[in-house]
SERO-4910 file (N, C-alpha, C, O; in steps of 0.05 Angstrom, whole numbers):
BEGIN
 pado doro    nc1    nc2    nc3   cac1   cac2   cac3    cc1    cc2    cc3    oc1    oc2    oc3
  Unk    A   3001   -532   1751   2972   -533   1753   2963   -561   1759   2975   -579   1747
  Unk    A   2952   -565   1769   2942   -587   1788   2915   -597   1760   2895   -584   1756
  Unk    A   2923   -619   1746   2900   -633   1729   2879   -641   1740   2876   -648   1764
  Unk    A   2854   -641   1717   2834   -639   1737   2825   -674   1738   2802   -681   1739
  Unk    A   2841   -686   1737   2832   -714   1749   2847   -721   1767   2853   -745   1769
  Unk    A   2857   -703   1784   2873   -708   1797   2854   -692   1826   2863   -696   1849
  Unk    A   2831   -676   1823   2811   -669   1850   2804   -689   1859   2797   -685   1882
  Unk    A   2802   -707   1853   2778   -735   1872   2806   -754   1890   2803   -774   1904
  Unk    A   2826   -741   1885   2841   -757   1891   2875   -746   1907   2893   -756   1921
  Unk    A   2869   -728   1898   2892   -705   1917   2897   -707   1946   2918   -698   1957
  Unk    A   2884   -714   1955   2887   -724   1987   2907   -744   1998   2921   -742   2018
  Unk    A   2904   -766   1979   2917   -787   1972   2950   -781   1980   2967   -769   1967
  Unk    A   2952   -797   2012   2984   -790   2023   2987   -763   2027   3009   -754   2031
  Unk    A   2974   -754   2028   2975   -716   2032   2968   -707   2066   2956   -725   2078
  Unk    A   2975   -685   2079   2968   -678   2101   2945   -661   2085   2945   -661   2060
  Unk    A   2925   -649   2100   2898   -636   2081   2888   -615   2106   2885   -624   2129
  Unk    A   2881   -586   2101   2855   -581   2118   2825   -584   2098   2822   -583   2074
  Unk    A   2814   -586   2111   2779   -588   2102   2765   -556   2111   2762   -541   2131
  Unk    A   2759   -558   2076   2735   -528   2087   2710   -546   2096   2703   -566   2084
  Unk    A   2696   -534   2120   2677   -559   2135   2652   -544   2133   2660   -520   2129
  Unk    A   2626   -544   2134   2602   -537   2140   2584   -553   2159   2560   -549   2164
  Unk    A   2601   -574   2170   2583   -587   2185   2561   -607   2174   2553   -628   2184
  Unk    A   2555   -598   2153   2539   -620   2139   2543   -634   2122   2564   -631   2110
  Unk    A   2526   -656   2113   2532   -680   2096   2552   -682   2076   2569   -699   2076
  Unk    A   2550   -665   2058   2582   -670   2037   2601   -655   2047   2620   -657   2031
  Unk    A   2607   -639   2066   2635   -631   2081   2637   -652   2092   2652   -667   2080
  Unk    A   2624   -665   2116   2634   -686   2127   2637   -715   2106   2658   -728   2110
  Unk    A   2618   -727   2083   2627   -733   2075   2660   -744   2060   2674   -764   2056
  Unk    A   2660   -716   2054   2689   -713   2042   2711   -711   2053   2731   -717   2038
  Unk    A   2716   -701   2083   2724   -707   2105   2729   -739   2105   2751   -749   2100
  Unk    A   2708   -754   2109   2713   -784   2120   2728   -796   2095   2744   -815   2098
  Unk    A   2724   -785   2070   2742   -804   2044   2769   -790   2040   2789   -800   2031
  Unk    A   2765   -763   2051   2797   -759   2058   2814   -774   2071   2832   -788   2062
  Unk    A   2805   -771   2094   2811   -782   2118   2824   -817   2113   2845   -826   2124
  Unk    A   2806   -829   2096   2816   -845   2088   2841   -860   2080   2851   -882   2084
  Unk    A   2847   -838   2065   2871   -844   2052   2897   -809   2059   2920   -806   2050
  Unk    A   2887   -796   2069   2909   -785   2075   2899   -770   2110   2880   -776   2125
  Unk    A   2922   -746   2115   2920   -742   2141   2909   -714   2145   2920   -694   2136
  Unk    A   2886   -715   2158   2869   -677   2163   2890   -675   2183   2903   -692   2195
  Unk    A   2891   -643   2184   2896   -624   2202   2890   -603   2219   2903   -589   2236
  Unk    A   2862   -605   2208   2846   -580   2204   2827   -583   2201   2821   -600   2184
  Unk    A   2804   -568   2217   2785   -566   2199   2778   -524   2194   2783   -508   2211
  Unk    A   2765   -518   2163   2758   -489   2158   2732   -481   2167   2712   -496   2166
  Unk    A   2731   -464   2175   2700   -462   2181   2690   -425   2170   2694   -411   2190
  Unk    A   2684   -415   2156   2685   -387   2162   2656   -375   2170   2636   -385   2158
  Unk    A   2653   -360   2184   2633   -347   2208   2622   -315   2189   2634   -306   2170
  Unk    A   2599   -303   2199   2585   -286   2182   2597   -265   2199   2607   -272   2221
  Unk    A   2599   -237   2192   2614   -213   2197   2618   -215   2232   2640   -217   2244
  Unk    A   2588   -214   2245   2590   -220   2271   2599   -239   2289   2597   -234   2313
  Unk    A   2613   -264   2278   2619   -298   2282   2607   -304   2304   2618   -311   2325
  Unk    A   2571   -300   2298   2557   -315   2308   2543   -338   2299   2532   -353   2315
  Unk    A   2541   -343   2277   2543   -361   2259   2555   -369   2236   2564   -351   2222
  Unk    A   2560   -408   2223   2580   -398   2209   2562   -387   2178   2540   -397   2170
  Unk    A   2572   -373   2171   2568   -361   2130   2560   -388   2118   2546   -381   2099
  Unk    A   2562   -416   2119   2549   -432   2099   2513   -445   2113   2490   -447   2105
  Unk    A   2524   -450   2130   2498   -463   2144   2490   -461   2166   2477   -478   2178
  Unk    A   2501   -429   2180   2485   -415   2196   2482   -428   2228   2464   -422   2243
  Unk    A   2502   -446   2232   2513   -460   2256   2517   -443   2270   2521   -421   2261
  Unk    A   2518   -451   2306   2535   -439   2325   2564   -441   2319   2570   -457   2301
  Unk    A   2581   -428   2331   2601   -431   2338   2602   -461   2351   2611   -481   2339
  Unk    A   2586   -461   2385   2596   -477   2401   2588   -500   2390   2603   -519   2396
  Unk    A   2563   -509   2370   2563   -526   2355   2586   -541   2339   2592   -564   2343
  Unk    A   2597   -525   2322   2619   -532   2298   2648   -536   2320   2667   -547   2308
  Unk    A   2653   -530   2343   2668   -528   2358   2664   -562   2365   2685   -575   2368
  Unk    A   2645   -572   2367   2630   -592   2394   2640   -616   2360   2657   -634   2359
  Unk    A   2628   -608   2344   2635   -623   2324   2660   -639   2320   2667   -662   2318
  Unk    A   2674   -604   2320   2705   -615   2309   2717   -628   2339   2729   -649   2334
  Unk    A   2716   -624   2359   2719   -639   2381   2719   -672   2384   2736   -687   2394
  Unk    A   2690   -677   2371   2681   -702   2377   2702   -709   2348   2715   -729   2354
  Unk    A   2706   -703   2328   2730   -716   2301   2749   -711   2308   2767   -713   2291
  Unk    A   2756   -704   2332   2781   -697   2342   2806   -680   2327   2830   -685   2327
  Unk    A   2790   -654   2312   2815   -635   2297   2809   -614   2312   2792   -610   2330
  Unk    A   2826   -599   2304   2823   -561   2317   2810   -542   2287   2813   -542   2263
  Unk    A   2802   -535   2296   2786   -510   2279   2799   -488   2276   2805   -473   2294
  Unk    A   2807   -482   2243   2810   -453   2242   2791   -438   2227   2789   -441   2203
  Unk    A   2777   -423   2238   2752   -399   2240   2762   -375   2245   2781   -370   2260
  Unk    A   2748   -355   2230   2746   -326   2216   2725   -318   2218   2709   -337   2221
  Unk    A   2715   -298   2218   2687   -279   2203   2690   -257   2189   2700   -235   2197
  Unk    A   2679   -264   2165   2680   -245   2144   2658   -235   2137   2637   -243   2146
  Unk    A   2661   -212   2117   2638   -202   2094   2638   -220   2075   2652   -240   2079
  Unk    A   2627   -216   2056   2632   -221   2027   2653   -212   2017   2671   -226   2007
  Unk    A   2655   -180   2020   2675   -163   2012   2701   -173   2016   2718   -174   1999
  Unk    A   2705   -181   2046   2727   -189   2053   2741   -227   2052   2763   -238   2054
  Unk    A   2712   -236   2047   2707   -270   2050   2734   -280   2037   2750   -291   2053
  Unk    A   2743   -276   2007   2766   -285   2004   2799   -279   2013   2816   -297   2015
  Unk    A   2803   -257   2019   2818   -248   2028   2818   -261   2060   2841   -269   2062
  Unk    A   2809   -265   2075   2801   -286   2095   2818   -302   2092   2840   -307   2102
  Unk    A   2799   -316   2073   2795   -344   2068   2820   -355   2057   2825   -379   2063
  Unk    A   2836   -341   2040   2865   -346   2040   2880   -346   2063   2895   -365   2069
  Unk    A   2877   -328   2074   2888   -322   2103   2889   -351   2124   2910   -360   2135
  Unk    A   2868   -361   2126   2870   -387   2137   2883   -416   2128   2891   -435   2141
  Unk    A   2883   -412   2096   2896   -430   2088   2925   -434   2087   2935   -456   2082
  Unk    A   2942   -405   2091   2958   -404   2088   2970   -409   2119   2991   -421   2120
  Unk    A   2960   -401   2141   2963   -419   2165   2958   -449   2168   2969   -463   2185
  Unk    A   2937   -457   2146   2943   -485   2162   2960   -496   2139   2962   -520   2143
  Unk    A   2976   -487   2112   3006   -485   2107   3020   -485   2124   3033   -504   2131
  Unk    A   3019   -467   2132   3041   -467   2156   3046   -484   2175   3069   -488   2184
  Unk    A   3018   -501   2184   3019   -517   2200   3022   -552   2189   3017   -573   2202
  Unk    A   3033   -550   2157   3044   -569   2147   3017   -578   2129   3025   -597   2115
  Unk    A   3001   -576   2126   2978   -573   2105   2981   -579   2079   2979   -556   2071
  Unk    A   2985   -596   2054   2994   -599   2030   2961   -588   2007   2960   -575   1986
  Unk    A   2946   -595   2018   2913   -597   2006   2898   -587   2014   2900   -592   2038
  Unk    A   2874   -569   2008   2849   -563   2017   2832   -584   1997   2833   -587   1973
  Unk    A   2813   -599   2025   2794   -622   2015   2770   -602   2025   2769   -590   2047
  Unk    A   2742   -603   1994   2722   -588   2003   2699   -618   1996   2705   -642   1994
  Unk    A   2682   -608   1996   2656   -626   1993   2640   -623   1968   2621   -637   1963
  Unk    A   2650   -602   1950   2638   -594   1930   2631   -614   1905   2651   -622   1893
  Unk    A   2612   -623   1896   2608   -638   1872   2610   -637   1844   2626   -648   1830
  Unk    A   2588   -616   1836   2593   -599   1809   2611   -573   1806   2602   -556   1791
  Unk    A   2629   -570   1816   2646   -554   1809   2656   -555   1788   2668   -575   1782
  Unk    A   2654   -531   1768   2666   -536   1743   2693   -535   1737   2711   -524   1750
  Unk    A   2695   -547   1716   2729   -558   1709   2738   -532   1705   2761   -530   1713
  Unk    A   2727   -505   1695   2746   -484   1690   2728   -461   1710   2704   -458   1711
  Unk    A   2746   -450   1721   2737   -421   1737   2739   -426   1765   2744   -405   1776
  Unk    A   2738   -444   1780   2728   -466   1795   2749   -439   1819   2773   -438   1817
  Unk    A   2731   -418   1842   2743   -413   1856   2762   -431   1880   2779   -420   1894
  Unk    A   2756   -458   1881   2778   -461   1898   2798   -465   1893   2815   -465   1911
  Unk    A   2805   -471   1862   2828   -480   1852   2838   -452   1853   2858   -453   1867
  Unk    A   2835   -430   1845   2837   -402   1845   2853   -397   1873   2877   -392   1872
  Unk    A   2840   -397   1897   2848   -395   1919   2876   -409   1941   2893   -402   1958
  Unk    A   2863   -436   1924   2883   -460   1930   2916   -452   1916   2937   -460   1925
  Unk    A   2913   -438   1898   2942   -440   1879   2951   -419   1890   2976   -420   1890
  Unk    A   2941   -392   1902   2952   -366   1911   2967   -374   1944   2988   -366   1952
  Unk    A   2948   -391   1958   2960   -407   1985   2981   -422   1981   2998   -428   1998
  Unk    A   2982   -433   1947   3008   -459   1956   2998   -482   1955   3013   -501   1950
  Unk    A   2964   -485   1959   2961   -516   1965   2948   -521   1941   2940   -507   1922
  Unk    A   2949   -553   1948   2933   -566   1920   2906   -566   1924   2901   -556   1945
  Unk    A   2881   -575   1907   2855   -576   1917   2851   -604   1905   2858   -614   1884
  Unk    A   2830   -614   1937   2821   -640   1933   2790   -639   1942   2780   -625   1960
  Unk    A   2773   -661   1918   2746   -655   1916   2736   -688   1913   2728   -701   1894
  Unk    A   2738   -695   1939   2732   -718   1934   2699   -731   1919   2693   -746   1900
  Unk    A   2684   -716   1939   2656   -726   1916   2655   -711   1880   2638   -708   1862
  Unk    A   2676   -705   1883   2671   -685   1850   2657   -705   1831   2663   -728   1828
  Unk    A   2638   -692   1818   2627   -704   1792   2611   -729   1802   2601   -741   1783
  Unk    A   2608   -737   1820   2586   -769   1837   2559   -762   1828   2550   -739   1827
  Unk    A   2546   -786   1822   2522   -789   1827   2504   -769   1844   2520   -761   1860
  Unk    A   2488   -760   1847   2486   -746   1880   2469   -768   1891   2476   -772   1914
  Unk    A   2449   -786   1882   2437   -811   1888   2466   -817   1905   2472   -806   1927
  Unk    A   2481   -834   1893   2503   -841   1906   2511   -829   1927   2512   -841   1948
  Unk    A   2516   -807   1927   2529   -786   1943   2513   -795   1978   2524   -798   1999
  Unk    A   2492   -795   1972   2471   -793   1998   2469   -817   2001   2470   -822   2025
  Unk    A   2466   -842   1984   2468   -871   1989   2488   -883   2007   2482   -900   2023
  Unk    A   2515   -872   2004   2529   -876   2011   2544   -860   2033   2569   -862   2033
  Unk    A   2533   -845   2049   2531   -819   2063   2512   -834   2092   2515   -829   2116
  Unk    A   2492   -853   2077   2479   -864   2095   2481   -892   2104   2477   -904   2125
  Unk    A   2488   -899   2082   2501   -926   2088   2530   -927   2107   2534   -946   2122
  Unk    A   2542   -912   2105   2564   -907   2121   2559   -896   2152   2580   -887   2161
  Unk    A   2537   -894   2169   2528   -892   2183   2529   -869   2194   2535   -868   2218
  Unk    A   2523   -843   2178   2524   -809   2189   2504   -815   2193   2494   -836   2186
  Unk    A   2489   -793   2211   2470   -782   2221   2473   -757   2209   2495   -746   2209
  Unk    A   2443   -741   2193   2444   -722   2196   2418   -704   2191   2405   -712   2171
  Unk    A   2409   -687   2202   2391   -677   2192   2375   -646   2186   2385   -626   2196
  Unk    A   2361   -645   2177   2350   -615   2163   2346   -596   2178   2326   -595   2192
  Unk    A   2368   -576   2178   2368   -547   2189   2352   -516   2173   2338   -497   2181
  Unk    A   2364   -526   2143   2353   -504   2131   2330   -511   2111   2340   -532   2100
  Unk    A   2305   -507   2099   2299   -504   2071   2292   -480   2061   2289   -458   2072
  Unk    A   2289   -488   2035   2276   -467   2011   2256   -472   2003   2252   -487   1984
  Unk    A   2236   -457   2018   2204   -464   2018   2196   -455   1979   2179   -468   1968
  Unk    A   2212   -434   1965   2208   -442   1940   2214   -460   1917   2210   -457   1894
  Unk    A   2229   -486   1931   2240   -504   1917   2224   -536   1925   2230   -560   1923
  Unk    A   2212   -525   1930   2198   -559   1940   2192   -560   1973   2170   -564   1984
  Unk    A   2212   -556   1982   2212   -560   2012   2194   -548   2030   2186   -526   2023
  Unk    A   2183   -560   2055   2167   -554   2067   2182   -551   2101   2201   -562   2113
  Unk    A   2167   -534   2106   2171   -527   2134   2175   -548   2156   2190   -550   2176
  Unk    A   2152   -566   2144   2161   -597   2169   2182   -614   2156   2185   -637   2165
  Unk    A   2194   -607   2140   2220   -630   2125   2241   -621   2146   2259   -637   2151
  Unk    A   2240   -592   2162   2260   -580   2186   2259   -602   2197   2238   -615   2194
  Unk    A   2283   -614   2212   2292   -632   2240   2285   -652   2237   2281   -667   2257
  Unk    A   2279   -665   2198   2270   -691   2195   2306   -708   2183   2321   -697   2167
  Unk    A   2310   -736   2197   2340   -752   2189   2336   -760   2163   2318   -775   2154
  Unk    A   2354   -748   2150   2367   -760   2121   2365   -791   2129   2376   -802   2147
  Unk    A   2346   -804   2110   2343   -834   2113   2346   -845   2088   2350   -827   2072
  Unk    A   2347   -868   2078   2343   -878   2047   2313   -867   2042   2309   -853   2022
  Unk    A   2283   -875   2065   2265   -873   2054   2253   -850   2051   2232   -845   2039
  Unk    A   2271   -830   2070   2262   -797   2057   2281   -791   2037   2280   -767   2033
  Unk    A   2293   -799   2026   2312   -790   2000   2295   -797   1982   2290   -780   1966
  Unk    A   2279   -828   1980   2256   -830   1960   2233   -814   1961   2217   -812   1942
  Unk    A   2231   -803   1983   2203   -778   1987   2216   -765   1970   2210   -765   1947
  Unk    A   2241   -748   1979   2247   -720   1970   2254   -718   1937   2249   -697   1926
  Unk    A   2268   -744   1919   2258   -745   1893   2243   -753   1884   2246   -753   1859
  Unk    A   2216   -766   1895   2200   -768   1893   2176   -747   1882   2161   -753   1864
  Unk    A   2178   -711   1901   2178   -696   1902   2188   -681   1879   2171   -671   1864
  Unk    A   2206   -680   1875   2228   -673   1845   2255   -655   1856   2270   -640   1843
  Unk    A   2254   -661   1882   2280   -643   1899   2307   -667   1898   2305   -691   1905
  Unk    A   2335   -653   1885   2353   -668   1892   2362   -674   1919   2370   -659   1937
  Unk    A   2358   -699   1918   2379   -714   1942   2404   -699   1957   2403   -702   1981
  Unk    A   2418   -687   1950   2438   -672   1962   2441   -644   1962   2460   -629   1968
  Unk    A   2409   -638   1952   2408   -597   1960   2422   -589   1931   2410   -570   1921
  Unk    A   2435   -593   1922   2458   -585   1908   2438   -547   1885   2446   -526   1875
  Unk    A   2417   -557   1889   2403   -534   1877   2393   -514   1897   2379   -496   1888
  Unk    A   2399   -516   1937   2396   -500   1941   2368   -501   1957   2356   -481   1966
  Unk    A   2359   -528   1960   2337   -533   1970   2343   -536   1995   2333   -519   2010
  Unk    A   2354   -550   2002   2362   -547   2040   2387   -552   2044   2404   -560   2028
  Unk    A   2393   -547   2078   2426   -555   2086   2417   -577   2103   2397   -592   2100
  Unk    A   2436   -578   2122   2442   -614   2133   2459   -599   2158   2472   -578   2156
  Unk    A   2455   -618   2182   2479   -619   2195   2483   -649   2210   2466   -661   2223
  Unk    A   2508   -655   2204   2510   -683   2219   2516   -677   2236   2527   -655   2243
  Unk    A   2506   -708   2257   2499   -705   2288   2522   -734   2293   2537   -732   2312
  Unk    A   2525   -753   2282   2540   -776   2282   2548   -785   2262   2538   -780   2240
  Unk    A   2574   -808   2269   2576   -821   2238   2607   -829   2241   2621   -821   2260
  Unk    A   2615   -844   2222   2640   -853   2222   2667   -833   2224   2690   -837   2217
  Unk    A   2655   -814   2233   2691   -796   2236   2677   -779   2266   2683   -756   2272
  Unk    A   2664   -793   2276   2651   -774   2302   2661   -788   2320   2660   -811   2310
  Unk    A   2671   -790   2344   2684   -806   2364   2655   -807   2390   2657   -822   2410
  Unk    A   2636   -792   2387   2613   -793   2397   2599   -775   2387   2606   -753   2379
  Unk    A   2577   -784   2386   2551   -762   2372   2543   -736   2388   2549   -734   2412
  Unk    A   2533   -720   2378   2535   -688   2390   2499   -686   2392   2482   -689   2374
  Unk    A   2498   -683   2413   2472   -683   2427   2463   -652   2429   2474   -635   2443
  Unk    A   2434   -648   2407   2431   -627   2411   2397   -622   2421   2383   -640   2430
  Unk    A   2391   -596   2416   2362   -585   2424   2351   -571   2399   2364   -552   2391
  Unk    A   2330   -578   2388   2324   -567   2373   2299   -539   2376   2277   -540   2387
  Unk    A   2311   -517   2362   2295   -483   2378   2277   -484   2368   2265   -504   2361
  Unk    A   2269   -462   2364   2234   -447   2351   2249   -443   2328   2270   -432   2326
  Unk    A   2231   -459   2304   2231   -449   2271   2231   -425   2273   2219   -416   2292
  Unk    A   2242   -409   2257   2237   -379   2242   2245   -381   2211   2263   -394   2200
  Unk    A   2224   -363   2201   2225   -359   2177   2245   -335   2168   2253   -319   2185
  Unk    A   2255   -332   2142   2272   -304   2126   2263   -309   2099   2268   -329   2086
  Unk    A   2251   -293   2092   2232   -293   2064   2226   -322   2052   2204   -330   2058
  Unk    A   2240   -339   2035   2238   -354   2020   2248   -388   2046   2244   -412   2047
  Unk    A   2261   -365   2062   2271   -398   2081   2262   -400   2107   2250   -384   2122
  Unk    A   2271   -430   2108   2261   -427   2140   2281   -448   2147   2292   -465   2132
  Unk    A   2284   -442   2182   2308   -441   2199   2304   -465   2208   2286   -474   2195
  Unk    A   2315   -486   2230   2309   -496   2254   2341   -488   2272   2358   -506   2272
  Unk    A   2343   -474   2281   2368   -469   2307   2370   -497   2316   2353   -514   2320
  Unk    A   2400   -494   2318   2416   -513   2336   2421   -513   2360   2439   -495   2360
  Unk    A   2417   -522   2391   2432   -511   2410   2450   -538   2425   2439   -560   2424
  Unk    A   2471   -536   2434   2480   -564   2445   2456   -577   2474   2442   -568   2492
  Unk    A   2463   -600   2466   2443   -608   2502   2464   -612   2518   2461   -618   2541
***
């Protein structure tokens, strides 16, 4: 069993794939991997139709254009729910195959006991690495921006604080003080919005996009991605 002070740090000399979402603490966690040990991979998994992916509702050719510009290959699926884990093992155990020691996620508060990736991770073979585990989330985004990502607001939760024009606005230091300001955490982590980075220190060039027509789905609202 893999100790649990040993997630922030499992990467460490390890080959790794990354479950990715494209946004701020996947890529995050990505670049402090990356650091100190070697990706192979990146995960991505896609909604039943894999027209978008299941976490943050990306294109394909987006998350494609992404992993391109960080220069890995993508392994992508589309699942149900029903089927999501069963999947989702499924890929890990290919990029095992393809010499993989670790899955590095982005996750923060994951709890020390139940914690599905460790669950998942031990049935594949691999270890799990969590590099922002347990951070600040202040920090988390401080240093997210200080490190020179680009990224910005695709999704919110119009019942959590968020507003419809916070869509297609850049994660800055001085909108992080709006948004706790407000009483919304800095890194979503409750569910208030997603993120997608556009540049940043593991991008070999920034991904130039178009931003579509907002649409709403009950409680959220959208902004589409398209490449330019």
């Amino acid at each position: 069993m893999v100790e649990l002070r040993d997630w922030k740090t499992s990467a460490c000399g390890q080959k790794f794939i990354a479950s990715f979402s494209g946004g701020k603490d996947s890529s995050l966690a990505l670049y402090k991997a990356m650091m100190v040990g070697e990706a192979v991979g990146l995960i991505v998994m896609l909604e039943e139709e894999g027209k978008r992916s299941r976490s943050h509702g990306m294109p394909p050719e987006l998350i494609h254009a992404q992993a391109k510009s960080i220069g890995l290959p993508v392994y992508t699926a589309a699942a149900s729910w029903t089927d999501y884990e069963k999947i989702f093992i499924g890929l890990l155990e290919k990029a095992k195959n393809q010499g993989a020691d670790v899955l590095v996620t982005g996750d923060l508060d994951m709890p020390a006991h139940g914690c599905w990736h460790e669950k998942v991770t031990k049935y594949a073979g691999l270890k799990l690495g969590m590099p922002l585990w347990q951070m600040n989330h202040h920090d988390v985004v401080k240093e997210f921006i200080d490190l020179g990502f680009v990224t910005i607001i695709v999704t919110v939760n119009l019942s959590l604080g968020m507003r419809e024009d916070d869509l297609g606005r850049t994660l800055t230091h001085e909108y992080v003080k709006e948004l706790e300001a407000r009483g919304i955490d800095p890194c979503g982590e409750g569910g208030e919005f997603h993120t997608t980075a556009l540049d940043g220190p593991i991008f070999k060039h920034p991904i130039s996009v178009r931003k579509c027509e907002v649409y709403k789905d009950g409680e959220y609202a959208f902004l589409p991605l398209e490449l330019d």
